[in-house]
Backbone as numpy.savetxt, mean C-alpha at the origin, in Angstrom:
# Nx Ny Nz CAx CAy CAz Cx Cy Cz
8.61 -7.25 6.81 8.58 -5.83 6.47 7.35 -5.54 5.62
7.01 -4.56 6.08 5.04 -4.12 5.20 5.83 -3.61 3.62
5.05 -3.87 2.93 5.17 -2.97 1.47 4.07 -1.65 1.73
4.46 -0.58 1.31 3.33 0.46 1.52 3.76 1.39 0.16
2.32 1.73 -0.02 2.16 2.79 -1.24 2.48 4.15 -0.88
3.33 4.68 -1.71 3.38 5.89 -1.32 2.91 6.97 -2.90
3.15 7.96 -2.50 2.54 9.20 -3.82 3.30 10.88 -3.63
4.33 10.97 -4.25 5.22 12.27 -4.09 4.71 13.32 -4.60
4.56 14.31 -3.49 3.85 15.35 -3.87 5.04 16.32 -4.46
6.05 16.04 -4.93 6.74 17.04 -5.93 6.62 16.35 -7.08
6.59 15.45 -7.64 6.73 15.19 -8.78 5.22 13.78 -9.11
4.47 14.10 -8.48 3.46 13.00 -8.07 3.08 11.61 -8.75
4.86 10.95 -8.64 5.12 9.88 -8.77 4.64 8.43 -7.81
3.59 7.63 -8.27 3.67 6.12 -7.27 4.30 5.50 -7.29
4.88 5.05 -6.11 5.61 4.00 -5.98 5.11 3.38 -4.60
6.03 2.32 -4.40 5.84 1.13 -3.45 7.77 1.38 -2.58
7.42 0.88 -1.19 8.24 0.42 -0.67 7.95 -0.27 0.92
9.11 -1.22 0.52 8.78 -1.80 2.03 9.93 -1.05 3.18
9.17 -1.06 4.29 9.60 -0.11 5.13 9.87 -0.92 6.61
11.12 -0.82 7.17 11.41 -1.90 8.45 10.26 -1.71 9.49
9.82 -0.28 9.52 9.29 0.06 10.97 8.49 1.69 10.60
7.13 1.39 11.72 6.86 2.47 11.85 7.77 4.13 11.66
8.84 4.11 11.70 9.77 5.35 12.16 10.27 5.57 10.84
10.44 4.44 9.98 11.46 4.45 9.01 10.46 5.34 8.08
9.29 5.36 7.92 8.40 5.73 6.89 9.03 7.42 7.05
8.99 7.83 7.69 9.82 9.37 7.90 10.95 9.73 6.71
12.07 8.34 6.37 12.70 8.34 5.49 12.56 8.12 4.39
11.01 8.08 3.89 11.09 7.32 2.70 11.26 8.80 1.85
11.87 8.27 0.45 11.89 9.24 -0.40 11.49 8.71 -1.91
11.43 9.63 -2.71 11.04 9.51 -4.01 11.47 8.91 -4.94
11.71 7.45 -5.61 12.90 7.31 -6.53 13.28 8.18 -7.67
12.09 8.78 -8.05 12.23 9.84 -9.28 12.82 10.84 -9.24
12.47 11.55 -7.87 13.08 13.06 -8.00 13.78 13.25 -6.51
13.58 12.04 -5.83 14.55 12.38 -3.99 13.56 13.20 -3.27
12.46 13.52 -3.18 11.94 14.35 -2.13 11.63 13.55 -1.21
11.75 14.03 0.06 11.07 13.08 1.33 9.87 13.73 1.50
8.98 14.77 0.47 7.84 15.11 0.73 6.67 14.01 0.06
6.73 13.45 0.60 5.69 11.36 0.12 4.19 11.66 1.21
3.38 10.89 0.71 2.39 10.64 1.77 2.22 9.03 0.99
1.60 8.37 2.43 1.11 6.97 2.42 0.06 6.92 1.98
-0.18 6.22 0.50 -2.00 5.90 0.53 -2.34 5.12 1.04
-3.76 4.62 0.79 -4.71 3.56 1.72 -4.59 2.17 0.62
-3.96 1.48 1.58 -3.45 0.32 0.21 -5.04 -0.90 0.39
-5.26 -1.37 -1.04 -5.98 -2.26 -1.37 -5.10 -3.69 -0.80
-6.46 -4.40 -0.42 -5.34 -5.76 -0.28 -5.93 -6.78 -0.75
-5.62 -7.55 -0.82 -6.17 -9.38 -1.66 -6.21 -10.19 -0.34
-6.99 -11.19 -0.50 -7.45 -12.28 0.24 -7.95 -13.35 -0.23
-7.45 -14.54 0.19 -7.63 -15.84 -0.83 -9.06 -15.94 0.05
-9.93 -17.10 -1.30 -11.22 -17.08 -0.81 -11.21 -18.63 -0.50
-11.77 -18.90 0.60 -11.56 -20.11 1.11 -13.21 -21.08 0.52
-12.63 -22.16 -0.15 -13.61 -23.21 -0.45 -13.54 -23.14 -2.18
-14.10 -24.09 -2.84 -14.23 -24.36 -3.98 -13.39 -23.35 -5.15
-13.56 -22.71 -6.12 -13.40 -21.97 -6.87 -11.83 -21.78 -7.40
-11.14 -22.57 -7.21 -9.46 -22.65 -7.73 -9.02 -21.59 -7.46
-8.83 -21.01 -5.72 -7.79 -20.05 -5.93 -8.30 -18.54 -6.12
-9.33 -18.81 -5.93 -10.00 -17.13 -6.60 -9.40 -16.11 -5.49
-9.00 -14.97 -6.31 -8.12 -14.15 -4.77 -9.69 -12.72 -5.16
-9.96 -12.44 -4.05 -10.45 -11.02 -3.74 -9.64 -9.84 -3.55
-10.19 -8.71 -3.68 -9.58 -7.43 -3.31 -10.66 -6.88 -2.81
-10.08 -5.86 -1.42 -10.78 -5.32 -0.34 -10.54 -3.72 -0.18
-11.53 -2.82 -0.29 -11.04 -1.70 -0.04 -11.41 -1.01 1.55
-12.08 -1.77 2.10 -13.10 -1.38 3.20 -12.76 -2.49 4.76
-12.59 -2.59 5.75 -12.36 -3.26 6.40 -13.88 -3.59 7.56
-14.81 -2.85 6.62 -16.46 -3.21 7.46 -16.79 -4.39 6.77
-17.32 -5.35 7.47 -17.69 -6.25 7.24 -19.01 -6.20 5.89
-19.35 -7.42 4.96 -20.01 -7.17 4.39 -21.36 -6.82 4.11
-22.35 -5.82 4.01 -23.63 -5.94 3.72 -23.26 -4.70 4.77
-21.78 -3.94 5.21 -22.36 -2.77 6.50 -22.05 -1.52 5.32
């Protein structure tokens, strides 16, 4: 199940939830105030960096390759 960010435009609370399926996102609602008026933001993601460096995790906001 994806975790996805969401942002309530009545009470413009963030939160997170994971959601079974494309369809279900329709249901998501607000924990703060119950509105199903939510939009999805554009979620950041991490990526382990492969080779030396113990583990170093990255974060990505862009899915173009680097130097584009």
């Amino acid at each position: 199940m994806p975790l996805y960010e969401f942002q309530c435009a009545g009470c413009d609370h963030a939160f997170e939830e994971l959601v079974r399926s494309s369809a279900a996102i329709v249901e998501v609602r607000c924990p703060v105030c119950g509105s199903q008026d939510v939009r999805r933001k554009v979620s950041v993601f991490a990526s382990k960096v492969s080779g030396g460096g113990g583990g170093a995790v990255t974060a990505s906001t862009s899915c173009a390759p680097s130097g584009a």
